[in-house]
N, C-alpha and C positions, 0 to 999 in steps of 0.2 A: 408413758404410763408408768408410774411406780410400781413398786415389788407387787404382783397378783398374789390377793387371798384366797379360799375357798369361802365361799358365803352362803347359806339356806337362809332362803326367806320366806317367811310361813305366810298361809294364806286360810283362811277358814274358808271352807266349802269344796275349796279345790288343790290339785297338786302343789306341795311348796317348790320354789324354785330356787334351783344349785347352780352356782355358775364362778367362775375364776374370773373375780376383777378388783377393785380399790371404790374403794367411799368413796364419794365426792360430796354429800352434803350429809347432815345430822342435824333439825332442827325440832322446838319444841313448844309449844306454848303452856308446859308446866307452870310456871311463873306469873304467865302474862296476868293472870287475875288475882294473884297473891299468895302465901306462902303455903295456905290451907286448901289449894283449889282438888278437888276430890276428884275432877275428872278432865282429861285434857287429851291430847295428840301428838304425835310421833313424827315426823317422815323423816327416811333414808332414801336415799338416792345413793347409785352404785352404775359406774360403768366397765362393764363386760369385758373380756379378753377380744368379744366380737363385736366391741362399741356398740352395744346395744346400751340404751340405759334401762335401767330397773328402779324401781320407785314401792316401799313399800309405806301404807300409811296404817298406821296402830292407833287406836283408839285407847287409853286405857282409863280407867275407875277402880275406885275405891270404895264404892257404893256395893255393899251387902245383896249378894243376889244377881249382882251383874256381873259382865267375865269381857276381860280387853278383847278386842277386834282385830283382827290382822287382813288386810286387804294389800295387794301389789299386782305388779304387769311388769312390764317388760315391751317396751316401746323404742324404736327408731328415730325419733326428734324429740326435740326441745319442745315443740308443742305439741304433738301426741302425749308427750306426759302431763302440759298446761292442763288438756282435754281430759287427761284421764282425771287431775284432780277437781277441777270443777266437778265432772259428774260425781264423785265421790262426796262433794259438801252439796250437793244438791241444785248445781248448778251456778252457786257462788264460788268467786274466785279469791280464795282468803286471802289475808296478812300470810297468813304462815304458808301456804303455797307457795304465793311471791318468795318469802324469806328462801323456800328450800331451794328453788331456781335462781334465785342469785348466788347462793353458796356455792353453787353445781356447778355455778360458770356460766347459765343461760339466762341474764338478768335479761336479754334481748325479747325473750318469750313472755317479759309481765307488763309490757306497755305498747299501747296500740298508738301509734302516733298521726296525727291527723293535721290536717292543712301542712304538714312538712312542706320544707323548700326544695326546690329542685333537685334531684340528685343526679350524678350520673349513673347510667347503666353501663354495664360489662359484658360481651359474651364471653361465654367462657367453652374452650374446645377441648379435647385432645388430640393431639395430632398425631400420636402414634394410630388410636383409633377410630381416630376421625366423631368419636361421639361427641354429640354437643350436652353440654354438662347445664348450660341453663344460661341466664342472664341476670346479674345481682347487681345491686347498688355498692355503691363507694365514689370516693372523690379522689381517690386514687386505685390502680390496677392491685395493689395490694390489700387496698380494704376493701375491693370487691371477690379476692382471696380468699380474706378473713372471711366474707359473708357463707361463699358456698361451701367453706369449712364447717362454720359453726351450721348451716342448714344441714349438713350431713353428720352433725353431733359432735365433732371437735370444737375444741377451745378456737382454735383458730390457723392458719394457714400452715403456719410452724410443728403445732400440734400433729396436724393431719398426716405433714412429710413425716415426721420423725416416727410417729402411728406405725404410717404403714411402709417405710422404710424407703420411699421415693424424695427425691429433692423438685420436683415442679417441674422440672427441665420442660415438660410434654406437655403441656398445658400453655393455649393461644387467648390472649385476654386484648380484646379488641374493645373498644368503647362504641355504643351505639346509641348512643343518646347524654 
């Protein structure tokens, strides 16, 4: 994780939220409609010192009598924040949501993919604690790493070690399918 900022993110209606982490996305549809568009949308996404992500979306105008919106969470995956932004456009899953999750690093979370081919599956252990941690796709014991990294909110396996200061050692990746 790069240098920690401090960052308040406002929210109308409710407490804003303060927390010590780095950007990961800044996206905008200012533009998208041309250079005069008088009303358009924000999101940041931000992840935590406690790998949480936080996602805030701002609404803002220009329009006489109206005043920008500030709505955010603070969510545990990739797609609790999909979820949070659908509900927020009213149950459509926009351009610019997609845009902000692939910035983020979770382009994973904006396509459903269907008839796929076979993949293998992973269990994945710990063996110090004997927890079973789940069972993820890849076609290799690495990209089924990468997987339950990124479901647990990292970039990816490497990410995760370096996170939270372990090298993998402990972790049994058996293939079951």
């Amino acid at each position: 994780m790069a240098e920690l900022e401090t960052f308040t993110v406002t929210r109308d209606g409710d407490r804003d939220l303060e927390f010590q982490g780095e950007r990961i996305a800044s996206v905008s549809d200012h533009s998208h409609e041309g250079s005069k568009q008088n009303r358009w949308t924000e999101i940041r996404a931000y992840r935590t010192d406690a790998d949480r992500i936080v996602v805030q979306i701002t609404r803002r105008t220009c329009w006489q009598g109206e005043q920008d919106t500030f709505t955010a969470g603070a969510f545990d995956t990739p797609a609790a924040v999909r979820d949070f932004m659908v509900e927020q456009e009213g149950g459509v899953f926009s351009d610019l949501a997609k845009e902000a999750l692939t910035e983020a690093g979770f382009a994973d979370a904006t396509v459903e993919v269907l008839d796929a081919p076979a993949v293998k599956r992973w269990r994945i252990t710990n063996t110090t604690s004997g927890a079973d941690l789940g069972t993820f796709p890849g076609e290799t014991e690495q990209e089924a790493l990468d997987a339950m990294s990124r479901d647990a909110g990292y970039k990816d396996h490497a990410d995760a070690c370096e996170t939270t200061g372990t090298d993998g050692a402990d972790l049994s990746v058996i293939e079951v399918s």
